[in-house]
Each structure stands twice: as C-alpha cells, then as structure tokens.
C-alpha positions as CSV (number, residue, x, y, z in Angstrom):
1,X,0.0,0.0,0.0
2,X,0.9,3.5,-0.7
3,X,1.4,5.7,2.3
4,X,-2.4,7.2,0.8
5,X,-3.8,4.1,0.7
6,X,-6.4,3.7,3.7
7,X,-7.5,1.1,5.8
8,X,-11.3,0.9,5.6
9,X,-14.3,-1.2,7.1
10,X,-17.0,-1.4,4.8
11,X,-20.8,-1.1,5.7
12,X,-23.8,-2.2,3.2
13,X,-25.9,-5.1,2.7
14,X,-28.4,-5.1,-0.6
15,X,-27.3,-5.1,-4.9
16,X,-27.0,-1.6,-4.5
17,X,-23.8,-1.8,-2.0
18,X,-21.9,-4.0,-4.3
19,X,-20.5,-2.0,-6.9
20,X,-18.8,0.7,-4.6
21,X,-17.0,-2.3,-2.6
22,X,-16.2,-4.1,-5.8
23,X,-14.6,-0.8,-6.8
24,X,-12.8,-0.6,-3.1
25,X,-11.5,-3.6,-3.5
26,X,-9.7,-3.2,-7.2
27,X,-8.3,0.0,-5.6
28,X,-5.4,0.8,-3.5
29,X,-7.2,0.9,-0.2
30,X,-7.2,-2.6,2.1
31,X,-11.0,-3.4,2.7
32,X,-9.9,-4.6,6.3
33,X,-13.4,-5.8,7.3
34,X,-17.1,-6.0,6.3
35,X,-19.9,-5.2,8.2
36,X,-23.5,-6.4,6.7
37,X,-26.9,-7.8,8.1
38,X,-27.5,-10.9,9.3
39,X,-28.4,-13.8,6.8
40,X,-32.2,-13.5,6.1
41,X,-34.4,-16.5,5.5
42,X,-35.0,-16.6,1.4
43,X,-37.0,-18.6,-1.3
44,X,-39.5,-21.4,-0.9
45,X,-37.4,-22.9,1.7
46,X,-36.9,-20.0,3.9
47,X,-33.6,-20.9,3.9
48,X,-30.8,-18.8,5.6
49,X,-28.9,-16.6,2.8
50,X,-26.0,-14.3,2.5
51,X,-26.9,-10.8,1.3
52,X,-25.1,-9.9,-2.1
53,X,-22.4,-7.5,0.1
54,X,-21.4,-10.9,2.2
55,X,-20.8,-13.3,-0.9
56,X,-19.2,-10.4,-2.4
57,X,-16.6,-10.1,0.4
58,X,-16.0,-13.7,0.9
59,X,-15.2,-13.9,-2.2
60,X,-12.6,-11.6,-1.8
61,X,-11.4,-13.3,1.5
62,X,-12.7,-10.1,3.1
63,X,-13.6,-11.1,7.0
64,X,-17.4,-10.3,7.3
65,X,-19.2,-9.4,10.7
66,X,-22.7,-9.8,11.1
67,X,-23.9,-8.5,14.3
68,X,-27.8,-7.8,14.9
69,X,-26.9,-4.4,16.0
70,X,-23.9,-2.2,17.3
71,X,-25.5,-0.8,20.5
72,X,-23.7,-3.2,22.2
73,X,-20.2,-2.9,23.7
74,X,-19.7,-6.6,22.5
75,X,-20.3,-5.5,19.0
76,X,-18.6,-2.5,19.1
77,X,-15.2,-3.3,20.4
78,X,-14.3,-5.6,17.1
79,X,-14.9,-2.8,15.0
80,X,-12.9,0.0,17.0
81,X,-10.7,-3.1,17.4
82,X,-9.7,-3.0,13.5
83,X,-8.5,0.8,13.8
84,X,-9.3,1.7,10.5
85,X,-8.7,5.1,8.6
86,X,-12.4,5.1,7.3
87,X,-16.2,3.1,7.3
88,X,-17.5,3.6,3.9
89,X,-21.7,3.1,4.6
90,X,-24.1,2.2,1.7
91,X,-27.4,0.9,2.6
92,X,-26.7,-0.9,5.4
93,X,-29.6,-0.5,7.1
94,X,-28.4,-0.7,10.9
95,X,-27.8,2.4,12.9
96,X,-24.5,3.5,14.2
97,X,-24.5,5.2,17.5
98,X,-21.8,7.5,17.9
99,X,-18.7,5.5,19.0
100,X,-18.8,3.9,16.0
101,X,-19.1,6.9,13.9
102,X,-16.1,7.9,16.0
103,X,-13.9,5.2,15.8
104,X,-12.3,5.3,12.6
105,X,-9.5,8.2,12.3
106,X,-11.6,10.0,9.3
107,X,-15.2,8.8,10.8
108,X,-17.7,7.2,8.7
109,X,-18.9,8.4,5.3
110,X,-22.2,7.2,3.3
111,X,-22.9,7.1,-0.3
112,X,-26.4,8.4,-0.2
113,X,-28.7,8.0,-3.6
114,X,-29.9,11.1,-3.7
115,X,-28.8,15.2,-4.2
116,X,-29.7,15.8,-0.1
117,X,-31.2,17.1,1.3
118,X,-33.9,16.7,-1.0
119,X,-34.8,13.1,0.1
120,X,-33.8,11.8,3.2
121,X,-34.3,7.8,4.4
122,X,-34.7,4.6,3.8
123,X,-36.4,5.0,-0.3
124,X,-35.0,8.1,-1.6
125,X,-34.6,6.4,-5.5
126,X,-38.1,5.5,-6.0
127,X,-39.9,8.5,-3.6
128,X,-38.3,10.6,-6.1
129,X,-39.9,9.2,-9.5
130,X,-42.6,8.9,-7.1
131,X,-42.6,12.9,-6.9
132,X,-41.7,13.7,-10.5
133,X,-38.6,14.8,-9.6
134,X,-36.5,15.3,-13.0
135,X,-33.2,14.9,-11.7
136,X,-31.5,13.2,-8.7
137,X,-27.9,11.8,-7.8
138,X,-25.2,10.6,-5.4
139,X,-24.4,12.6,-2.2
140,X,-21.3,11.6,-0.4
141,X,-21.7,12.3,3.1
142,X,-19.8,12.6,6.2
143,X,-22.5,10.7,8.9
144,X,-23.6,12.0,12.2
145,X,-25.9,11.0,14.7
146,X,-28.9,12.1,12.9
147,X,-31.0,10.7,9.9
148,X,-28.9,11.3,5.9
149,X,-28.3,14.9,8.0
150,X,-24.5,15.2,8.0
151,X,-22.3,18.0,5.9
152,X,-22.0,17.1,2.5
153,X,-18.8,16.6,0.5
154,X,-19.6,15.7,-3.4
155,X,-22.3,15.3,-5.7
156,X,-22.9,13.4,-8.8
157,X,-25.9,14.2,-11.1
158,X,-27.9,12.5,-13.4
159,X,-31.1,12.9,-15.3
160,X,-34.7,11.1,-14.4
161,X,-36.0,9.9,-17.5
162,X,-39.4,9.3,-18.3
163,X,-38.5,5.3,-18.9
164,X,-36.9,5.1,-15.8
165,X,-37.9,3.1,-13.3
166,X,-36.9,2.6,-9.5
167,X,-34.7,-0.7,-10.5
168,X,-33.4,1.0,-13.4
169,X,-32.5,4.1,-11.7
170,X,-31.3,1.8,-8.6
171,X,-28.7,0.2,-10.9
172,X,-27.5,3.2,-12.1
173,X,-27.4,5.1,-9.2
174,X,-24.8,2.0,-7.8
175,X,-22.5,2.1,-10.3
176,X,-22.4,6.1,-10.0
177,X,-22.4,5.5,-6.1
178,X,-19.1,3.5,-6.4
179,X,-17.3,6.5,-8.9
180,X,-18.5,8.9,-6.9
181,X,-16.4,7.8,-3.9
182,X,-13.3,6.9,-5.6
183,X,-13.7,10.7,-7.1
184,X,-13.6,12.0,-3.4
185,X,-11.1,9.5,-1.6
186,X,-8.5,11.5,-2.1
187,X,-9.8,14.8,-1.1
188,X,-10.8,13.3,2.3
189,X,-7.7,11.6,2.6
190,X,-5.7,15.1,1.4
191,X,-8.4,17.1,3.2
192,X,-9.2,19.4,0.7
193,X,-12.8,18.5,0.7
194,X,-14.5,21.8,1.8
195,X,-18.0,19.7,3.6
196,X,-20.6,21.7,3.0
197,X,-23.6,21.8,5.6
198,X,-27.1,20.7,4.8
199,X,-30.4,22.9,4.7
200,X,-32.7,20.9,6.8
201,X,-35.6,23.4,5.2
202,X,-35.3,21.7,1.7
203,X,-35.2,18.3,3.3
204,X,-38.3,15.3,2.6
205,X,-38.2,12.2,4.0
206,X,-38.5,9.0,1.7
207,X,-40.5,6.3,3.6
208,X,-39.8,2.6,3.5
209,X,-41.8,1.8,0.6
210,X,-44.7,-0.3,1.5
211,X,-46.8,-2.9,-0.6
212,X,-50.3,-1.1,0.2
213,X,-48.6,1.6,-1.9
214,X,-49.1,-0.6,-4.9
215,X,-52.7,-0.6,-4.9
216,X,-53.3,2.1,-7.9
217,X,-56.6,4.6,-7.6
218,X,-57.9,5.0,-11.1
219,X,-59.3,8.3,-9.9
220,X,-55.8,9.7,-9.7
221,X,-54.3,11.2,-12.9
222,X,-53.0,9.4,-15.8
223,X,-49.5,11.3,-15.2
224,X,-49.7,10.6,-11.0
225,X,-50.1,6.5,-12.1
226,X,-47.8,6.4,-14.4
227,X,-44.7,7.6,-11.9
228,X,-46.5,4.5,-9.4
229,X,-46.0,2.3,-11.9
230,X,-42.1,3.6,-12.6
231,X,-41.4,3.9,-8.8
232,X,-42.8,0.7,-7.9
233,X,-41.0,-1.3,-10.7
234,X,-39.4,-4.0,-9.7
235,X,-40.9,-3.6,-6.3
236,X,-43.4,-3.7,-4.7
237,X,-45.1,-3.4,-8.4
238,X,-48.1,-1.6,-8.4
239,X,-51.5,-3.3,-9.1
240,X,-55.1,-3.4,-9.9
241,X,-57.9,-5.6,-8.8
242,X,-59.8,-7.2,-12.4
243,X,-62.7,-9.7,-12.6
244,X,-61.5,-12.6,-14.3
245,X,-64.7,-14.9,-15.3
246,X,-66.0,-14.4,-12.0
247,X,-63.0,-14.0,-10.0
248,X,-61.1,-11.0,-8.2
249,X,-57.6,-11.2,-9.1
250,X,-54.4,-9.0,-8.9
251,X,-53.2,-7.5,-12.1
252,X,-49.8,-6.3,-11.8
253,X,-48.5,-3.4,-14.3
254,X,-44.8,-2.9,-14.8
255,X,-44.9,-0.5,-17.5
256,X,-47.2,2.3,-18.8
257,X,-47.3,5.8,-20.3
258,X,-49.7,8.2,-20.4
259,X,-51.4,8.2,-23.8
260,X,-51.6,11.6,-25.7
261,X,-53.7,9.6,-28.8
262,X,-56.7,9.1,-26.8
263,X,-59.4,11.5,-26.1
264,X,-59.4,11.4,-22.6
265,X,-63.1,13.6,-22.5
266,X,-64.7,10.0,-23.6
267,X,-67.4,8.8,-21.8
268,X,-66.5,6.4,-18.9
269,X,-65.5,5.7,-14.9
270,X,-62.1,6.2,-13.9
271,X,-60.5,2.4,-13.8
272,X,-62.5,1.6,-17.4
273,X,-60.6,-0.1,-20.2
274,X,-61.2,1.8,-23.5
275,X,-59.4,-0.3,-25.7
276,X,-57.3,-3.6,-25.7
277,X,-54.7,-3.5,-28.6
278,X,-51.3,-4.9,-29.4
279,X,-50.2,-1.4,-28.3
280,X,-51.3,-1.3,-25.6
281,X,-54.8,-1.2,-23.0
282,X,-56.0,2.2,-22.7
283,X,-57.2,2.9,-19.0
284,X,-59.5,5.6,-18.4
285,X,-58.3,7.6,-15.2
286,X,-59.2,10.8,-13.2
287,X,-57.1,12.9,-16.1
288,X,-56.3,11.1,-18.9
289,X,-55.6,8.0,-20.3
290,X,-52.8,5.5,-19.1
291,X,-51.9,3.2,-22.0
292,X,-50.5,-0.1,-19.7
293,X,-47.2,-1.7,-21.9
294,X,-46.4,-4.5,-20.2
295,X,-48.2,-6.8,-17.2
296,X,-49.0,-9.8,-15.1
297,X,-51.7,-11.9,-14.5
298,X,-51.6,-13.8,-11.3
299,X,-49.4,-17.1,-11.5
300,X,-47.6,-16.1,-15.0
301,X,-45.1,-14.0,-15.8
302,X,-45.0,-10.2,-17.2
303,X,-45.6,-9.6,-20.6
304,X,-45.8,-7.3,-23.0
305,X,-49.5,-6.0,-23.7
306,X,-48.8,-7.5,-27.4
307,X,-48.8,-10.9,-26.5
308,X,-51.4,-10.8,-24.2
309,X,-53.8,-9.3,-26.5
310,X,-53.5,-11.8,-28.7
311,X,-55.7,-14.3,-26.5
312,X,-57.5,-12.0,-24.3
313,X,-59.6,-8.9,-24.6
314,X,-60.8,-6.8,-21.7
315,X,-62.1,-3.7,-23.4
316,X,-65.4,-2.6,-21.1
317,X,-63.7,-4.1,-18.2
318,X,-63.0,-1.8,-15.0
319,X,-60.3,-2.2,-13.2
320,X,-59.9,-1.3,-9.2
C-alpha cells in the first residue's frame, strides 16, 4: 500500500452496496473488514442466505461481521478493534451510534442515492420518481448522529428519465455510487474536501416503501399513475384488482405511459378499459388515459400487452 492508501471497514448489505465495494477492492485501499446484516431466510425454503455484500466479500477473502446491531459494547469493540482510517456506509440498514461513527480516524462516510437534502431515508430512489422529480444523484456524506443529515462533500448528477424506473434508476445510481467515492477519496484523505452543511428546510423524508402503496386509484391522474408504476417497478409493483370470469384477481402493471392519442373527454368511470390492442390497453383515469405496456396476470409472468392481447380482450372491463 501506498502511504495514501487507507484502511477501511465497509458497511452495506443489498445489490446496491456492491459495486462501490467491488470498486474498493480493485483500488489501493485494504477493505480490512465488512460489516453487513445478518443472513435473512430466502425462497420457498426459507432458507438462511448471504446478502449480495457478504458473498461479495467472501469472495474476496474479506472477514465479514454480522452483528444484529452495534449498541452493544460486545459489538462495538471488534470494530474499533480494526483501527481503521475510514467506514465507507451504503445501505446498510443498521444504525450507528456515535462511538462507532467515531472510531475510525476520518469517521464514517455514506454514499447516499440522492442530491440531499432533498430526500432523506430509507427509499430516496423510488420516492423521487414517485414525486416527478427530473433529476437526482449521489451525495457523499460525512454521517452523524442524525438521519442522511450530516455536511455534504460531493455530488454526482444524473437525469430522471421518463422510462426510468426505480430498479433502473437503482442500478445506475450504484454504479455512479461507487465512482462517486473513488472521485472524493483522495480529497478526504488530502483534506481538501471543503464539507458543505445541509439545509434541513429543503429536506423530505423517503419512507420505506410499503406494498399497500401498490394498490393504484384509477381516480388519480393518468401522469400521478404512471410515476406509481415507474417507482414501484421491480418492487413492490403496483397493481389493480380485475374480474376474471367471475374472480377478483391482482393485475400487476410494470410498465405504462400516459397516452396523448386518446381522447381522454370519452365517456366512462375512472379504472375503465377503452381499448385492448397490441399497443397497448388504454385505462380511463381521473385525467387522462394511461396506456399499460407491459403486465402480469396472477401465477404467469410479465408480458408485454402484445402478446397478451393476442388471446384476451378486456375492453369494457373496469379495473380497481
């Protein structure tokens, strides 16, 4: 190692985490440990599994610690142990009391997916599609004791598109995450990173996303549903109760647009299919018409509207 390499503990636990590690690892710096979540039960078998951070690292031959929490001093003394230069935190999704953001000689930073302190918390990727935000970004931060509120010291931008969805912005958002810290390493190492305090005024707080979100109300706008449908794709998805020969099912919609062909004046309830077509099923809504692109029916996978069509029709059918 160089004598600017640093020692640093790494902190994350979902996909997202994985490419700023990856990048730690190919770099200079000696990942010295990894901190990440205990194994979860996944799958049909509720099996115990590693999170993508943990086979990451163990790959790597990177010692991995898995503690519950870190309010204890039986969890915190490994980790001070370790007397690292730096924690690097990405969606860890544990909270560090103060002796641990103490503990390493620079404290801890976080890569935070969004330009703070617009969003704050747990969801800030999809609460911003969710909003119609038009841009967002990567904030590198140093942490304190309170929630995504510590002095900021770099920012990466990037556009929202309107095909952007909350896993496609997720992915891209890692990959910027991880350049993003490599671009301000060595300015918190040289400490010519001037940290720049937050404005707790512009500040929202992006909720832990929760599947009764999905439910969509057809009286809402065509514009208001189609940024559910972005935000909530790949999760929770949002969905649409529709009688199937009798039968209340879940219809699932992945993609949509707001359709500017359709006379959205027509005659009709909000939730009302006006047409069914290979390009698409043409939803009546509170203000417009969404056109859905691609769905599920319960038990099958998604599909585009095309080949659906092409063995059902559910014009005249209302959805909710």
């Amino acid at each position: 190692m160089s004598d600017k390499a640093l020692k640093i503990i790494f902190a994350g636990t979902p996909d997202f985490s994985v490419a700023p590690l990856k990048k730690l690892i190919e770099s200079e710096h000696e990942v010295v440990a990894v901190y990440t979540q205990p194994d979860r039960p996944a799958g049909r078998g509720r099996k115990l599994t590693p999170g993508p951070v943990k086979a990451c690292a163990l790959e790597s031959g990177i010692d991995v610690y898995q503690p519950e929490r870190l309010k204890d001093k039986t969890d915190q003394q490994p980790l001070i142990d370790l007397n690292a230069d730096l924690m690097v935190v990405v969606a860890y999704g544990i909270i560090l009391p103060e002796v641990i953001l103490n503990a390493p000689k620079l404290g801890c930073i976080n890569i935070h997916a969004s330009l703070l302190p617009r969003w704050r918390g747990a969801a800030p990727i999809q609460r911003a599609i969710l909003a119609g935000d038009t841009e967002t970004g990567i904030t590198i931060m140093q942490m304190d004791v309170g929630l995504d509120t510590g002095d900021m010291l770099l920012k990466t931008r990037c556009n929202i598109e309107p095909e952007d969805t909350g896993s496609s912005l997720h992915d891209r958002l890692s990959i910027m995450g991880a350049d993003a810290l490599m671009q301000a390493l060595p300015g918190i190492i040289n400490k010519t990173i001037e940290p720049e305090k937050q404005n707790d005024s512009l500040a929202n707080y992006a909720h832990k996303l929760q599947k009764s979100e999905a439910l969509i109300d057809w009286n809402k706008s065509a514009k208001e549903i189609r940024l559910q449908v972005s935000a909530f794709n790949a999760w929770p998805v949002a969905q649409t109760p529709i009688d199937v020969k009798g039968k209340n099912q879940m219809l699932r919609i992945w993609r949509a647009k707001v359709s500017e062909e359709v006379n959205s004046s027509i005659a009709g309830q909000p939730g009302e299919v006006l047409s069914c077509t290979k390009h698409g099923i043409d939803v009546l809504t509170g203000d417009g018409v969404l056109r859905l692109l691609e769905i599920q029916m319960p038990g099958k996978k998604p599909m585009d509207v095309a080949s659906f069509v092409n063995a059902n029709d559910i014009s005249g059918v209302i959805l909710g």
